[in-house]
C-alpha positions as CSV (number, residue, x, y, z in Angstrom):
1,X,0.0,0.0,0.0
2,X,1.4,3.3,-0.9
3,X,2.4,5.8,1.7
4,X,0.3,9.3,1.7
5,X,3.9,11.2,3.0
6,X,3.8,12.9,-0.7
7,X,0.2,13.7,-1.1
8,X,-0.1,15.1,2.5
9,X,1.2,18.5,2.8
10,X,4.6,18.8,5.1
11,X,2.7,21.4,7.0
12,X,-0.4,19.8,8.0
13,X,1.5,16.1,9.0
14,X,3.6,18.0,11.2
15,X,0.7,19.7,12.8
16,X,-0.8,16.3,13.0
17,X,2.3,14.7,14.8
18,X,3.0,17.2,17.1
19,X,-1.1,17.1,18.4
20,X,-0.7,13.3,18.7
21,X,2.8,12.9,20.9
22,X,0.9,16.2,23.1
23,X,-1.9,14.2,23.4
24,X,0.3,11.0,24.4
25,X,1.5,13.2,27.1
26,X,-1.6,14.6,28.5
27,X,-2.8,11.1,28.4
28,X,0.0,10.1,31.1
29,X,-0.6,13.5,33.6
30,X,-2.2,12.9,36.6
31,X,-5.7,14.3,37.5
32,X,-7.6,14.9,40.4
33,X,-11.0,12.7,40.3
34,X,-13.7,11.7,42.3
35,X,-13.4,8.3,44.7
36,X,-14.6,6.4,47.3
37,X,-13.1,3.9,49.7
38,X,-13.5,0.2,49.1
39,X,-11.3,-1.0,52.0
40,X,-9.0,0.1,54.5
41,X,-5.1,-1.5,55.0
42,X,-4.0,0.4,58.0
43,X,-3.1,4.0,56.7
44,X,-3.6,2.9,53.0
45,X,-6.9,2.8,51.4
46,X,-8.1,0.9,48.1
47,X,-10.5,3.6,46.2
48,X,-13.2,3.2,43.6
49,X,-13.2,5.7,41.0
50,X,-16.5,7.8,40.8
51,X,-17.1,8.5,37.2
52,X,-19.4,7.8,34.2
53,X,-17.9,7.7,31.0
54,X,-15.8,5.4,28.3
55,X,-13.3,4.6,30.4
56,X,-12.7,1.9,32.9
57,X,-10.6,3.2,36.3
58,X,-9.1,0.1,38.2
59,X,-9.4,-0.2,41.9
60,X,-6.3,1.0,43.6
61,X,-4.5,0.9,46.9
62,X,-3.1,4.8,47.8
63,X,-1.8,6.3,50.9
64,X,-4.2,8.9,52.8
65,X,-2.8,12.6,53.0
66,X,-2.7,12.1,56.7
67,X,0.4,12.2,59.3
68,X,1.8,9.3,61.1
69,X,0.8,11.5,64.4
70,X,-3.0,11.9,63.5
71,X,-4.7,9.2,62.4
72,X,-8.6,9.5,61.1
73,X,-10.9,6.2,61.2
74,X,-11.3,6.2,57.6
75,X,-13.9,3.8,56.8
76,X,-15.4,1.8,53.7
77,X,-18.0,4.0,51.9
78,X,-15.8,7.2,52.7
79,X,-15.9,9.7,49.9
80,X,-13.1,11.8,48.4
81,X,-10.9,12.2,45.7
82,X,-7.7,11.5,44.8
83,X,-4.7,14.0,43.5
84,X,-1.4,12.9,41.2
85,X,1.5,13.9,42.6
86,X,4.3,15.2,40.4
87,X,6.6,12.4,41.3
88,X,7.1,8.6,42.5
89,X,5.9,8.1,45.9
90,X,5.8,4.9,46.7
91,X,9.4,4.8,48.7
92,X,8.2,7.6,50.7
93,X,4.7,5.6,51.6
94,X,6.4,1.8,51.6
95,X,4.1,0.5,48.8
96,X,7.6,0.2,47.1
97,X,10.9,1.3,47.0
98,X,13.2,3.3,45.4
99,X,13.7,7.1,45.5
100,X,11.9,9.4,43.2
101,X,14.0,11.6,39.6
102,X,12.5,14.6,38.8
103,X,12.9,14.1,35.0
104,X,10.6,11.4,34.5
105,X,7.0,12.0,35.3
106,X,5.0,8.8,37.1
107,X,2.2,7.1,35.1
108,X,-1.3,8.7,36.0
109,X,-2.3,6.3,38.3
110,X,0.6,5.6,39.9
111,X,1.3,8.8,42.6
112,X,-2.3,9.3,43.7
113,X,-3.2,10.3,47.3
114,X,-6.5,10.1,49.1
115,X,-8.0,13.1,50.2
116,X,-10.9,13.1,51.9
117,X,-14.1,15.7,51.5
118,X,-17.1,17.1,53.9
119,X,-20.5,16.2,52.9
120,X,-23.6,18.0,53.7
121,X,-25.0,15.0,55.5
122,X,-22.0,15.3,58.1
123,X,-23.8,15.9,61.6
124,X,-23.7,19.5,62.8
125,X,-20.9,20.5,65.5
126,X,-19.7,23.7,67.3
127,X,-17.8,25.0,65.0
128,X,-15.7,26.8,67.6
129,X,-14.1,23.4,68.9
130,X,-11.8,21.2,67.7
131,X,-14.3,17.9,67.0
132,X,-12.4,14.4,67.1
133,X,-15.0,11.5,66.9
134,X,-15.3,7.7,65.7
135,X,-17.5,5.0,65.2
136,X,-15.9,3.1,68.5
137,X,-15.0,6.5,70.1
138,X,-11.6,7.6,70.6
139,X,-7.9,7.1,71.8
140,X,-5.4,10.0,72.5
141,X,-1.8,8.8,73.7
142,X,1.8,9.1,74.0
143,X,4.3,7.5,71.1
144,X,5.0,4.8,73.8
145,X,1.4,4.4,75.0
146,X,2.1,4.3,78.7
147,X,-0.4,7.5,78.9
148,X,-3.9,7.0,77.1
149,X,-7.1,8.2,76.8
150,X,-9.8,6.1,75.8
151,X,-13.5,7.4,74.9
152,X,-15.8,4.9,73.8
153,X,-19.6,5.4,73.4
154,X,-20.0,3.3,77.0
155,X,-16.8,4.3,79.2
156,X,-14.4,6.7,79.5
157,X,-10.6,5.3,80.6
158,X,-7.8,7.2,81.4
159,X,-4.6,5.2,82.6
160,X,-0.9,6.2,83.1
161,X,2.2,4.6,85.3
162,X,0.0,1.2,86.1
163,X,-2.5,3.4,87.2
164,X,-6.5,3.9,85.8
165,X,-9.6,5.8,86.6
166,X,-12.4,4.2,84.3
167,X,-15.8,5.9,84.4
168,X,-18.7,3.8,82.9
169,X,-22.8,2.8,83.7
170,X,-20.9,1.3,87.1
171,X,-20.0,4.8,88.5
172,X,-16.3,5.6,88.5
173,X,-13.2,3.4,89.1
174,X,-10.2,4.1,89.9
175,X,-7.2,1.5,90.3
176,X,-10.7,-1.2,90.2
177,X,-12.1,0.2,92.9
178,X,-15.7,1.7,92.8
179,X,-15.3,5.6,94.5
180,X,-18.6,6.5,95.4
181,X,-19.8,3.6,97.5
182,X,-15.2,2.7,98.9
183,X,-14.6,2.7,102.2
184,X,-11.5,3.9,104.2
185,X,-9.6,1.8,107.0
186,X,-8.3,2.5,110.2
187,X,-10.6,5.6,110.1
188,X,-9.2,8.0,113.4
189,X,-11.4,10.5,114.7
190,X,-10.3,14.1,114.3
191,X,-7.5,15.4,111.9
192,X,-5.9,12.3,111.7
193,X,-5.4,10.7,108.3
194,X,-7.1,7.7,107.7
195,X,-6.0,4.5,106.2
196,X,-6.5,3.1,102.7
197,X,-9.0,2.9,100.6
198,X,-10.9,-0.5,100.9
């Protein structure tokens, strides 16, 4: 079959191969799209993509945009979207390895990150506060975790040095021991201090 490189003008085929390879590049940027989470792997999430159209997105695992220090209970269902970094990630989030060149972009799908976005159904709060909330409550504490607080939607714990006060349906408890209804040894009459409690 005979080429059409002499009936085409040069003028137009460059045109032609320039729109092409720019295309070819566009194809590879990455773009910020809708998602929502499918499943949760500790801090990494596999997201749906949320879009009607020709094309087929596959389900992929990403890290959150979320520091080791404060971690949200991201759950299945979550909506959000993701956002394309401008280079390799994966050796700073330990789904791989390796360290990141400037001069070669990553495929489109392959430096997303999860961000997650408010909804209008959210429940109302005071604005004015910081809010903190989960579906099983939670749990501030130290890196080492011999200091934590624990709020579920049944008890409140707060324990430190072998130490707890626990306040639940049963009153309050500290070190096991109920406070309202405890009792004191070796009680002395006046000033004097009185024993332990019982």
């Amino acid at each position: 079959m005979a080429s059409n490189s002499q009936t085409t003008p040069f003028a137009r085929g460059i045109v032609n191969y320039t729109r092409t390879e720019i295309d070819a590049q566009i194809q590879q940027l990455g773009q910020a799209l809708p998602v929502s989470v499918v499943a949760v792997n500790n801090a990494m999430v596999t997201v749906n993509f949320e879009l009607n159209g020709p094309i087929t997105f596959p389900q992929i695992e990403v890290p959150q945009a979320i520091s080791r220090y404060a971690r949200p209970p991201t759950q299945v269902g979550d909506k959000g979207f993701v956002i394309s970094a401008d280079a390799y990630l994966d050796g700073m989030t330990g789904l791989g390895t390796g360290t990141a060149t400037y001069n070669q972009l990553p495929p489109n799908l392959s430096a997303l990150v999860f961000f997650p976005l408010a909804n209008t159904s959210f429940p109302t709060v005071d604005a004015n506060a910081y809010n903190i909330t989960g579906p099983n409550g939670c749990v501030i504490k130290d890196d080492s975790g011999a200091s934590v607080i624990t709020l579920t939607p049944s008890s409140i714990t707060l324990s430190c040095g072998g130490h707890s006060i626990v306040i639940d349906s049963g009153g309050v408890k500290i070190d096991g021991k109920v406070f309202l209804t405890h009792k004191h040894s070796g009680v002395a009459v006046g000033s004097g201090n009185t024993g332990n409690v019982v």
